[in-house]
mmCIF file of the N, C-alpha and C atoms, coordinates in Angstrom:
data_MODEL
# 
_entry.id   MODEL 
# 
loop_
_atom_site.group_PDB 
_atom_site.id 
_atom_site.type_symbol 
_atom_site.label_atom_id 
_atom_site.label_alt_id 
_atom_site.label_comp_id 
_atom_site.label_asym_id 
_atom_site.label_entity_id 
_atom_site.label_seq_id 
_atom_site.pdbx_PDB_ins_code 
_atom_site.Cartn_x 
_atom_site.Cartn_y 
_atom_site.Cartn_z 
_atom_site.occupancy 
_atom_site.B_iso_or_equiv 
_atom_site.pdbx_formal_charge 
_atom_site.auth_seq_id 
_atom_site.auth_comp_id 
_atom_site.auth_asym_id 
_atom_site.auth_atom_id 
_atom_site.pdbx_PDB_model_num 
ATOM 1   N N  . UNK A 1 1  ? -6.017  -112.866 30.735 1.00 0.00 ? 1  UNK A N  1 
ATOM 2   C CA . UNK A 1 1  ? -7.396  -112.459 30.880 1.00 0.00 ? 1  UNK A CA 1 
ATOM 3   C C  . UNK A 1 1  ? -8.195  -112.839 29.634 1.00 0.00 ? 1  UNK A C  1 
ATOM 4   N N  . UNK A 1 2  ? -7.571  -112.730 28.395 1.00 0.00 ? 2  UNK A N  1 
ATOM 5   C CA . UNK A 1 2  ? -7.938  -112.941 27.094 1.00 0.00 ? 2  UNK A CA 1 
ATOM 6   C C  . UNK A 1 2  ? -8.471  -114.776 27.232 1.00 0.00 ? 2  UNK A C  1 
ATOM 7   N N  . UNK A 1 3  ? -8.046  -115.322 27.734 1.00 0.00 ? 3  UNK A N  1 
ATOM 8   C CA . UNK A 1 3  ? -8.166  -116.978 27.777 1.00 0.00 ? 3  UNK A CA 1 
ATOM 9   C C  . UNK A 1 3  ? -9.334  -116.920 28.845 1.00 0.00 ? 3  UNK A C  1 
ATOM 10  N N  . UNK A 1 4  ? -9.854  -116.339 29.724 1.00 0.00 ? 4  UNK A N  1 
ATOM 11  C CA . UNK A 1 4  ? -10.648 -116.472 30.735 1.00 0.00 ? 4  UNK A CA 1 
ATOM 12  C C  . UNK A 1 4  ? -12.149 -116.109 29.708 1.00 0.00 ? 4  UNK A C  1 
ATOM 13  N N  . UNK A 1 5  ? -12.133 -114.964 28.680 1.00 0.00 ? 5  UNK A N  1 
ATOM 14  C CA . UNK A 1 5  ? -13.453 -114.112 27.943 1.00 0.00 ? 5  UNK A CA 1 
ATOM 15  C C  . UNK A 1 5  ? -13.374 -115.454 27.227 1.00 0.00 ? 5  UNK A C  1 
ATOM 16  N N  . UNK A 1 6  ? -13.099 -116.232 26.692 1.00 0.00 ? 6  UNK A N  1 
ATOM 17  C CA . UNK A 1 6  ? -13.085 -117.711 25.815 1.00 0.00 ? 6  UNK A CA 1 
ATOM 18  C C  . UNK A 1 6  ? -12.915 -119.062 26.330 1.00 0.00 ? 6  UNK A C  1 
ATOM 19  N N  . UNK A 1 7  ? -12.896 -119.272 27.552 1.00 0.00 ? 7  UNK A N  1 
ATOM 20  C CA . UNK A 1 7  ? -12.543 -120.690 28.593 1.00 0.00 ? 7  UNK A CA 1 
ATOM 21  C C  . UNK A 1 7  ? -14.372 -121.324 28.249 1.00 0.00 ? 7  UNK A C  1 
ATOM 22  N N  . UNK A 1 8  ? -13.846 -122.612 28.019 1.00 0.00 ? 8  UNK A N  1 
ATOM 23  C CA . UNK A 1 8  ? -14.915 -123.395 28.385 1.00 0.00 ? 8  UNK A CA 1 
ATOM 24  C C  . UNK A 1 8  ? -15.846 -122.830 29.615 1.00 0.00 ? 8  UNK A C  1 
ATOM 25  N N  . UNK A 1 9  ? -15.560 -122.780 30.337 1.00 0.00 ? 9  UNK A N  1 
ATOM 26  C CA . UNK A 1 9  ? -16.114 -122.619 32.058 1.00 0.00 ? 9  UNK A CA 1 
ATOM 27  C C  . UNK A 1 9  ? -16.981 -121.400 31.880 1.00 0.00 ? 9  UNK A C  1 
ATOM 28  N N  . UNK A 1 10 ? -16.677 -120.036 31.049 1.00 0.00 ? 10 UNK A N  1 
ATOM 29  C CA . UNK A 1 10 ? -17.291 -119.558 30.781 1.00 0.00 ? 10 UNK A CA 1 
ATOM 30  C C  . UNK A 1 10 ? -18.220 -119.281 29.824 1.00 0.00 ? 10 UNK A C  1 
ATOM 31  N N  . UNK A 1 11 ? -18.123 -120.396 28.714 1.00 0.00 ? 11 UNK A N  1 
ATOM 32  C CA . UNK A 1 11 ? -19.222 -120.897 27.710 1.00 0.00 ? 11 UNK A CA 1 
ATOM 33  C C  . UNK A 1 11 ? -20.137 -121.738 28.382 1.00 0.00 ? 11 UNK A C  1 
ATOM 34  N N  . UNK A 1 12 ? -19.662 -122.256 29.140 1.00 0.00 ? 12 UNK A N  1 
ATOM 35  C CA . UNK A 1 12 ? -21.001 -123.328 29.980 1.00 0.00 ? 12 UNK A CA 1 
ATOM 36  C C  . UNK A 1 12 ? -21.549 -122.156 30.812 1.00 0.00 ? 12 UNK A C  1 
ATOM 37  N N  . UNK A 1 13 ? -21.274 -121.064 31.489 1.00 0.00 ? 13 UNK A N  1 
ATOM 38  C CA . UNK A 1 13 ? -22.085 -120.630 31.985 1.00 0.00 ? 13 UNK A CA 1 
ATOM 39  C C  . UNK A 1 13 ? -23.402 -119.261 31.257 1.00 0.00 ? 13 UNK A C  1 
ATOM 40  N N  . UNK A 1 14 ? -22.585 -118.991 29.970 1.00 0.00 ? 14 UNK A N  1 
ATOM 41  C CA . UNK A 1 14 ? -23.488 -118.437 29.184 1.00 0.00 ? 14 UNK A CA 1 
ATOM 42  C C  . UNK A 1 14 ? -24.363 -119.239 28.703 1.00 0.00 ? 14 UNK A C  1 
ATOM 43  N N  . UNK A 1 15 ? -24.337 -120.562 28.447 1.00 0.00 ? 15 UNK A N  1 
ATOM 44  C CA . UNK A 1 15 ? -25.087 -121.312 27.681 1.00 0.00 ? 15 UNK A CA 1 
ATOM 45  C C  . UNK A 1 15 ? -26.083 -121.506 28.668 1.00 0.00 ? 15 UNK A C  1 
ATOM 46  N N  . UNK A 1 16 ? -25.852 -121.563 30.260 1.00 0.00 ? 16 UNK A N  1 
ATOM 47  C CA . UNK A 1 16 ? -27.076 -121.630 31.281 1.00 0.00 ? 16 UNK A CA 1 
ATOM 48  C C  . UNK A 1 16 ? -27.434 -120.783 31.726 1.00 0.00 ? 16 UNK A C  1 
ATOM 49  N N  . UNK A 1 17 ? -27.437 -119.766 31.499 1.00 0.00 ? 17 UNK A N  1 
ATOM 50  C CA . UNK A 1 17 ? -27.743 -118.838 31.524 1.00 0.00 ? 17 UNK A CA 1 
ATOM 51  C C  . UNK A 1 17 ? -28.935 -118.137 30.384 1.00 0.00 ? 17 UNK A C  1 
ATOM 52  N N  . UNK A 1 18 ? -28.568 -118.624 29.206 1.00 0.00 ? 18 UNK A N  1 
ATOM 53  C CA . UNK A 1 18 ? -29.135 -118.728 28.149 1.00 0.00 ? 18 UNK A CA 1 
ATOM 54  C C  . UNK A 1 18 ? -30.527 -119.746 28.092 1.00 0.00 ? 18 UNK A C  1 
ATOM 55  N N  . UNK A 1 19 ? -29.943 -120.875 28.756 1.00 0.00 ? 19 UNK A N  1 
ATOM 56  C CA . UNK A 1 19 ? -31.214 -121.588 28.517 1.00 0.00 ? 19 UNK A CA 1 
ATOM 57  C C  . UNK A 1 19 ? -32.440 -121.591 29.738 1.00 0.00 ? 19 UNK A C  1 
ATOM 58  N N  . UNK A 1 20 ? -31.688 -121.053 31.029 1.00 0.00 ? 20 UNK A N  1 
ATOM 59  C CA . UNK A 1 20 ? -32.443 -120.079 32.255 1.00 0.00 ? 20 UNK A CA 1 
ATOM 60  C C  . UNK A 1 20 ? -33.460 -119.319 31.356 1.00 0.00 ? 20 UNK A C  1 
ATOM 61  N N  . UNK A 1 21 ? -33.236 -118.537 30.674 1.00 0.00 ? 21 UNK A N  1 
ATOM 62  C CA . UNK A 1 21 ? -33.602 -117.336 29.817 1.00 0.00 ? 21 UNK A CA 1 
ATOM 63  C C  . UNK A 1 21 ? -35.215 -117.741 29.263 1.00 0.00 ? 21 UNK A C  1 
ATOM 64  N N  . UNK A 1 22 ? -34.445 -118.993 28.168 1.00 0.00 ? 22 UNK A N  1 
ATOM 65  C CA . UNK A 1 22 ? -35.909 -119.390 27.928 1.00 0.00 ? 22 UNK A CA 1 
ATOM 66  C C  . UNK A 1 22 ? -36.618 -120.231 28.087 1.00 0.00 ? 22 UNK A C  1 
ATOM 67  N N  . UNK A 1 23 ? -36.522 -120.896 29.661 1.00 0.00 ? 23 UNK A N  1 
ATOM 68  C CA . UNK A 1 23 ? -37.593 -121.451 30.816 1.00 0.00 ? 23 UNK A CA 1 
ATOM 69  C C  . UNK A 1 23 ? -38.209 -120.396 30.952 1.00 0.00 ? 23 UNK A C  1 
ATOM 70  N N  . UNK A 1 24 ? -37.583 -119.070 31.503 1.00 0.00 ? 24 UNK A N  1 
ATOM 71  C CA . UNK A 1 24 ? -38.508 -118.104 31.657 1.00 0.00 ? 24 UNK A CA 1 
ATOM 72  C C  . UNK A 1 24 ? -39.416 -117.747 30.293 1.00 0.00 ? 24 UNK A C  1 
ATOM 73  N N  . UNK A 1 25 ? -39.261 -117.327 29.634 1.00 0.00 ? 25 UNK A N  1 
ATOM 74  C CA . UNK A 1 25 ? -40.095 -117.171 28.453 1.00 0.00 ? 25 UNK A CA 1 
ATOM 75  C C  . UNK A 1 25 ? -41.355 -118.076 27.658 1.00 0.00 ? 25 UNK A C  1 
ATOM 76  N N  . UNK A 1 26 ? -40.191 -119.757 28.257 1.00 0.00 ? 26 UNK A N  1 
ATOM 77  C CA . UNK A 1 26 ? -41.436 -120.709 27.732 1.00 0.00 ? 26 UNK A CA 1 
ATOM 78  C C  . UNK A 1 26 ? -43.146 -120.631 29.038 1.00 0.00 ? 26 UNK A C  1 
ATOM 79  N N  . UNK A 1 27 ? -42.334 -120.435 29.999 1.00 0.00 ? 27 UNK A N  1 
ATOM 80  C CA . UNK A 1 27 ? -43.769 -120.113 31.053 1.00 0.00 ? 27 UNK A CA 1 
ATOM 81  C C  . UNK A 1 27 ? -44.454 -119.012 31.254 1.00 0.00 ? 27 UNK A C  1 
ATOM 82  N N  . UNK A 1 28 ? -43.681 -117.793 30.619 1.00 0.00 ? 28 UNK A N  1 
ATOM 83  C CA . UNK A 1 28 ? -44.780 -116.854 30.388 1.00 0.00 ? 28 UNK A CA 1 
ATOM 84  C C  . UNK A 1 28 ? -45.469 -116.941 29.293 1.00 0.00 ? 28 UNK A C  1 
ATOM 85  N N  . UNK A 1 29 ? -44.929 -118.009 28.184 1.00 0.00 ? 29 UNK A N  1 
ATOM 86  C CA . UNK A 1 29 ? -45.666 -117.882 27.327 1.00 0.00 ? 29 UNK A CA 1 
ATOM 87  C C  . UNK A 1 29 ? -46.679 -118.549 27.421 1.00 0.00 ? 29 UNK A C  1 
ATOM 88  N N  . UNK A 1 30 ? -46.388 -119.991 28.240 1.00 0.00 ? 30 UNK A N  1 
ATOM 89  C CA . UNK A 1 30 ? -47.530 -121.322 27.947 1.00 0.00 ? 30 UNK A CA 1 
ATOM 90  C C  . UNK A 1 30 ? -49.123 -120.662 29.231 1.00 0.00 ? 30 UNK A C  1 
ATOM 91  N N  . UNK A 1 31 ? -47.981 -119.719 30.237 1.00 0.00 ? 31 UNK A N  1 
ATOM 92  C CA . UNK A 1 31 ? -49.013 -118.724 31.201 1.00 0.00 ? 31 UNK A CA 1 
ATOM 93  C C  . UNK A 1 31 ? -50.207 -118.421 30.703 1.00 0.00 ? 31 UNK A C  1 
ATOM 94  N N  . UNK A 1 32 ? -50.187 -117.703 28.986 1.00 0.00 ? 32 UNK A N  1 
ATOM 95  C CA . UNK A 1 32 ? -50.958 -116.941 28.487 1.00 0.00 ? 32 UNK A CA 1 
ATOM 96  C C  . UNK A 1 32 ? -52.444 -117.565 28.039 1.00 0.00 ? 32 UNK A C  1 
ATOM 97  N N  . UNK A 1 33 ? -53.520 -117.079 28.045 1.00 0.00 ? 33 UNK A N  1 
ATOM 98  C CA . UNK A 1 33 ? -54.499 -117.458 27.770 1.00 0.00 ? 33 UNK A CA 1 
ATOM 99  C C  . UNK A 1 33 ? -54.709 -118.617 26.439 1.00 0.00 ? 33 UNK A C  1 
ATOM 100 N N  . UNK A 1 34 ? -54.097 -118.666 25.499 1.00 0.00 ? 34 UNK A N  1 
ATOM 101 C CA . UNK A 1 34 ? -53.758 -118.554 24.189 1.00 0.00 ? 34 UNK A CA 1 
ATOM 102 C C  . UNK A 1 34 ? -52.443 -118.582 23.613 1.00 0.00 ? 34 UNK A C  1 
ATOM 103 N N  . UNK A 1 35 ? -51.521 -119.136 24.148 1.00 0.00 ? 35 UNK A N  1 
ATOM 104 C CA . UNK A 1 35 ? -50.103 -119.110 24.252 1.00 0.00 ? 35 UNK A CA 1 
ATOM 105 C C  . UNK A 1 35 ? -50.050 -119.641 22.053 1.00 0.00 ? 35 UNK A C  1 
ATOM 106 N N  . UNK A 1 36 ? -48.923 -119.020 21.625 1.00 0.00 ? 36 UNK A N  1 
ATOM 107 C CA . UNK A 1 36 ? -48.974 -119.128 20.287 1.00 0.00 ? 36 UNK A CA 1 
ATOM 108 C C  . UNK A 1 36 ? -48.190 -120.420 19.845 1.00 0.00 ? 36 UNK A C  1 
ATOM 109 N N  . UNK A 1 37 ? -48.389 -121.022 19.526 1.00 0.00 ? 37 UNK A N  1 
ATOM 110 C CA . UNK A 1 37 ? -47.502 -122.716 19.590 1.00 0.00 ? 37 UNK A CA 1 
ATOM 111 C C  . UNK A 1 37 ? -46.827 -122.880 18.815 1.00 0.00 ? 37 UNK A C  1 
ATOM 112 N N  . UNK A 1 38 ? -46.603 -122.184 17.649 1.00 0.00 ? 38 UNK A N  1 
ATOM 113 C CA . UNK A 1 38 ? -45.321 -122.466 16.757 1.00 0.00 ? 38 UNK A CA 1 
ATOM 114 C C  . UNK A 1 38 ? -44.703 -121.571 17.532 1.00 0.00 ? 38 UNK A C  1 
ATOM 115 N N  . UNK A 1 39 ? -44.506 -120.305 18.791 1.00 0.00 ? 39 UNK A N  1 
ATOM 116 C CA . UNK A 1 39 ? -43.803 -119.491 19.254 1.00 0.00 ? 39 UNK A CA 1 
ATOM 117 C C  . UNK A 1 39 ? -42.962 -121.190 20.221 1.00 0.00 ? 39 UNK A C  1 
ATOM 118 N N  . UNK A 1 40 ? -43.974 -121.279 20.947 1.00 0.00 ? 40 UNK A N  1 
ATOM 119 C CA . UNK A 1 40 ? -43.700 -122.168 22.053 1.00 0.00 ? 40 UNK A CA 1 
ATOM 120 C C  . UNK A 1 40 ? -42.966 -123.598 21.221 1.00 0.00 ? 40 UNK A C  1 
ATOM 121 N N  . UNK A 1 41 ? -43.174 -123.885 20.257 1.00 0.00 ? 41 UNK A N  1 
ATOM 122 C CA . UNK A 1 41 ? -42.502 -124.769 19.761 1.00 0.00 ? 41 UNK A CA 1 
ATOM 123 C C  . UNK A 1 41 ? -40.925 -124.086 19.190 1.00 0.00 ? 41 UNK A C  1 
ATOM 124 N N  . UNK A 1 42 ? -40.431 -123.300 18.943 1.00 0.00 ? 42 UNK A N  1 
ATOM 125 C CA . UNK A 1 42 ? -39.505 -122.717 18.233 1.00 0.00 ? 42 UNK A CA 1 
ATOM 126 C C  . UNK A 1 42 ? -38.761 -122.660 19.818 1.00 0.00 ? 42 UNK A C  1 
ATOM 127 N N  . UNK A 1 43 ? -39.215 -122.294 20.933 1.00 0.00 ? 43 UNK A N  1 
ATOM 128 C CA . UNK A 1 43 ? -38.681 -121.773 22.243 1.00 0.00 ? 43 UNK A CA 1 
ATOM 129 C C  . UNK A 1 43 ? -38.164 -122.879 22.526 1.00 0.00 ? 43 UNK A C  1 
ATOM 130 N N  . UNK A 1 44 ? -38.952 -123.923 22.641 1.00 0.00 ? 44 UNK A N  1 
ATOM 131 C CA . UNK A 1 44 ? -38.318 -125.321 22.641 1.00 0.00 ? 44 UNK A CA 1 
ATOM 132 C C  . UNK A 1 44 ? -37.432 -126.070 22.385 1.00 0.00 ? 44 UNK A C  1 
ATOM 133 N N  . UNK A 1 45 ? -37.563 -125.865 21.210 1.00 0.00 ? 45 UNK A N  1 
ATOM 134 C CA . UNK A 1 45 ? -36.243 -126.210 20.460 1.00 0.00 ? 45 UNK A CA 1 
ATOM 135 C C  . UNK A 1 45 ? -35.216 -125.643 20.495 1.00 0.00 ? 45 UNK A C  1 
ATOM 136 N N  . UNK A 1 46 ? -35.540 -124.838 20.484 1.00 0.00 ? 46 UNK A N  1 
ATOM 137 C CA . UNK A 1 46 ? -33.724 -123.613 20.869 1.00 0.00 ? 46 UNK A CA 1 
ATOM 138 C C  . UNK A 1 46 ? -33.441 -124.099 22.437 1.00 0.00 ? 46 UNK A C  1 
ATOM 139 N N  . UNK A 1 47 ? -34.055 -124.494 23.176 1.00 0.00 ? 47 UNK A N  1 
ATOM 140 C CA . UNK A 1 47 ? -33.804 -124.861 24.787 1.00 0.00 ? 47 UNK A CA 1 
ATOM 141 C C  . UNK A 1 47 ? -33.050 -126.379 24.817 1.00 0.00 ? 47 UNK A C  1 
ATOM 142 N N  . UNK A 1 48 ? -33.759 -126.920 23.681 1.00 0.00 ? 48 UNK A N  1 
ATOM 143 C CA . UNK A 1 48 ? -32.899 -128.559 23.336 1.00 0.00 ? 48 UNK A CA 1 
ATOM 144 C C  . UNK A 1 48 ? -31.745 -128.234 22.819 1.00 0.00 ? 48 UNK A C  1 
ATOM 145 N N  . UNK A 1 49 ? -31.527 -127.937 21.868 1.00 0.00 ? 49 UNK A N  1 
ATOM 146 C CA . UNK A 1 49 ? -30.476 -127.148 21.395 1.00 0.00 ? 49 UNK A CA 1 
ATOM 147 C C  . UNK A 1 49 ? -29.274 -126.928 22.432 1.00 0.00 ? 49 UNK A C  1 
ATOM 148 N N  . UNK A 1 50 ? -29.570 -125.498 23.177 1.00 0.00 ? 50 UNK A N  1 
ATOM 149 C CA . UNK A 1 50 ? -28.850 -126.011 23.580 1.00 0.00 ? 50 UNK A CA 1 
ATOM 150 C C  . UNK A 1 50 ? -28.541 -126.726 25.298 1.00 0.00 ? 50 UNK A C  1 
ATOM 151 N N  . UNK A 1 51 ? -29.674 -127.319 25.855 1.00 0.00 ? 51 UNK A N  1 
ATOM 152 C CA . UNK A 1 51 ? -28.958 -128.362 26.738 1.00 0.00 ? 51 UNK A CA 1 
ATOM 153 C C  . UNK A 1 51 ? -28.232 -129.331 26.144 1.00 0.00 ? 51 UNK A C  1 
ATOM 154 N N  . UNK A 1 52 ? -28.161 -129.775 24.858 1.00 0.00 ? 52 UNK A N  1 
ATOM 155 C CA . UNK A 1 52 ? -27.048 -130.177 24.116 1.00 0.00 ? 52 UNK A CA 1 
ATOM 156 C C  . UNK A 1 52 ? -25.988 -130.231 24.100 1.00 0.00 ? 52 UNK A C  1 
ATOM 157 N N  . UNK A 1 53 ? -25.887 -128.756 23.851 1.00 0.00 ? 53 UNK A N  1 
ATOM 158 C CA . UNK A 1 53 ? -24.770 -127.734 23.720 1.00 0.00 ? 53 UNK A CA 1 
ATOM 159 C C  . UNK A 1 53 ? -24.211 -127.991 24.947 1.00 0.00 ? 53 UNK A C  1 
ATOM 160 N N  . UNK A 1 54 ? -24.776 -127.638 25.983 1.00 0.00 ? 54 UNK A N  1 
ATOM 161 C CA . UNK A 1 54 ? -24.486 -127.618 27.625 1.00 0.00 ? 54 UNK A CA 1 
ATOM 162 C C  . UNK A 1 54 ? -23.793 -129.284 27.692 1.00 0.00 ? 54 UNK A C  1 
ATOM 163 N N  . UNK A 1 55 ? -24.402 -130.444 27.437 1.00 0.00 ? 55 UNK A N  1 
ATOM 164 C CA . UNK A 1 55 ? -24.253 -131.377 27.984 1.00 0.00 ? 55 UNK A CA 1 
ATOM 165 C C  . UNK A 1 55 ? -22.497 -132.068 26.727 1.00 0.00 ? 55 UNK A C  1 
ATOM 166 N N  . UNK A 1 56 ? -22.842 -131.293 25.616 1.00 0.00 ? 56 UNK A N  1 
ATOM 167 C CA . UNK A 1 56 ? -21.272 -132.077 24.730 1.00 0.00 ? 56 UNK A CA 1 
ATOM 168 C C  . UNK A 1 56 ? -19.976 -130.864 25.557 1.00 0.00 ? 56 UNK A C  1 
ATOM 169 N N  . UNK A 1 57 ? -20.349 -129.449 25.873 1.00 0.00 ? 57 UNK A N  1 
ATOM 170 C CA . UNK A 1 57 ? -19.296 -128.944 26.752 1.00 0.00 ? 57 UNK A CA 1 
ATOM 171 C C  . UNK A 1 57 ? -19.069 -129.654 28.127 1.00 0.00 ? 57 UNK A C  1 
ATOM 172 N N  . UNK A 1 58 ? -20.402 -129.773 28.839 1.00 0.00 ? 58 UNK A N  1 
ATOM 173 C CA . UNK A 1 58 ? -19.934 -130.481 30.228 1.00 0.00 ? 58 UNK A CA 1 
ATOM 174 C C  . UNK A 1 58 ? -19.279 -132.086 29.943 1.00 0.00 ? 58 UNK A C  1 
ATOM 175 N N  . UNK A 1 59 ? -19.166 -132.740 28.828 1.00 0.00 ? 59 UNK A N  1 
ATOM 176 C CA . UNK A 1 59 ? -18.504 -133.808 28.333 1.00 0.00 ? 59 UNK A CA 1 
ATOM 177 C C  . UNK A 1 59 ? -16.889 -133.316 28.126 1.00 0.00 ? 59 UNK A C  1 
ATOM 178 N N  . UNK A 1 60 ? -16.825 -132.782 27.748 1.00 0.00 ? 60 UNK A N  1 
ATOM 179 C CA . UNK A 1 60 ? -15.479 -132.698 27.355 1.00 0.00 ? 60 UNK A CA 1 
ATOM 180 C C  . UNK A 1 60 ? -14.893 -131.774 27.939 1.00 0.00 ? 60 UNK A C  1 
ATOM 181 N N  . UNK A 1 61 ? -15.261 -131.168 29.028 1.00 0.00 ? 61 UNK A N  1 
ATOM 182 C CA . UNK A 1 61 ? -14.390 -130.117 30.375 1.00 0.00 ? 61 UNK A CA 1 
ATOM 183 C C  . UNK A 1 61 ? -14.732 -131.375 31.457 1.00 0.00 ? 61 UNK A C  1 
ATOM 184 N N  . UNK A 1 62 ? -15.401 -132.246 31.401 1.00 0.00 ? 62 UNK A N  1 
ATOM 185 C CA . UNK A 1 62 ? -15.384 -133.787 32.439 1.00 0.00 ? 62 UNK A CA 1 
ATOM 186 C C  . UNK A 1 62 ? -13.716 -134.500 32.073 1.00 0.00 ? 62 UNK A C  1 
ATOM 187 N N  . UNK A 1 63 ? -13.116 -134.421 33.776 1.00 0.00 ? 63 UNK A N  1 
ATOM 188 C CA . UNK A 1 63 ? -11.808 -135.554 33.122 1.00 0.00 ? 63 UNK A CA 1 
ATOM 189 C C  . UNK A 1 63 ? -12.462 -136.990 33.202 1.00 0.00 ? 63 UNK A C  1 
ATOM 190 N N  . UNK A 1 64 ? -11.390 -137.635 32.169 1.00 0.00 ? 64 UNK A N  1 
ATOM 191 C CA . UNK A 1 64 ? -11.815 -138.815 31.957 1.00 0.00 ? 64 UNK A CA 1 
ATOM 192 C C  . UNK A 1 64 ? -11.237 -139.932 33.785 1.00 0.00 ? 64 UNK A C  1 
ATOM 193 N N  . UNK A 1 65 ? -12.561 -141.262 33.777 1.00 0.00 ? 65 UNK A N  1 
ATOM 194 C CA . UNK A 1 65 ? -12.584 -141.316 34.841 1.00 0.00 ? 65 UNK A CA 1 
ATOM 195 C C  . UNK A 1 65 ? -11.061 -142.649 34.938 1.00 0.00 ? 65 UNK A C  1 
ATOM 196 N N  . UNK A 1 66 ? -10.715 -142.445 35.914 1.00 0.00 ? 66 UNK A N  1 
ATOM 197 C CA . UNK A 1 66 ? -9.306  -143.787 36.049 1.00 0.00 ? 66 UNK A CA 1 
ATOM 198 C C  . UNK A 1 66 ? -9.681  -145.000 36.096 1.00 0.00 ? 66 UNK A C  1 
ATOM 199 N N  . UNK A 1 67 ? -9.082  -145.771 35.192 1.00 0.00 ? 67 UNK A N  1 
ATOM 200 C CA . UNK A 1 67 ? -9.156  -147.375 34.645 1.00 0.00 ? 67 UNK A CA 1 
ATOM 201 C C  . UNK A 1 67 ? -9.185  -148.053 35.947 1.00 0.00 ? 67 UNK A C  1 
# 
């Protein structure tokens, strides 16, 4: 069970979950009359971050493809 709370499979799904998180946040923010732009820029970047993150885990839980 201890290997399942630490498996890849379940770091990729916190990490989308995570970055779900702040789509939502970047559109309530950009929503706002006046949206604050170093907020919206900082949100951003943490969202690049990590689809990053997302895309070097979904790399290396990918098997490699046959010659």
């Amino acid at each position: 069970m201890d290997q399942q709370l630490h498996s890849p499979a379940r770091r990729l799904i916190e990490l989308r979950i995570a970055h779900a998180e702040l789509d939502e946040q970047i559109d309530t923010l950009a929503g706002q009359p006046q949206p604050d732009e170093l907020c919206m820029r900082r949100l951003k970047k943490q969202r690049l971050a990590l689809r990053d993150e997302i895309a070097r885990l979904e790399m290396a839980c990918s098997p490699d493809e046959p010659a």
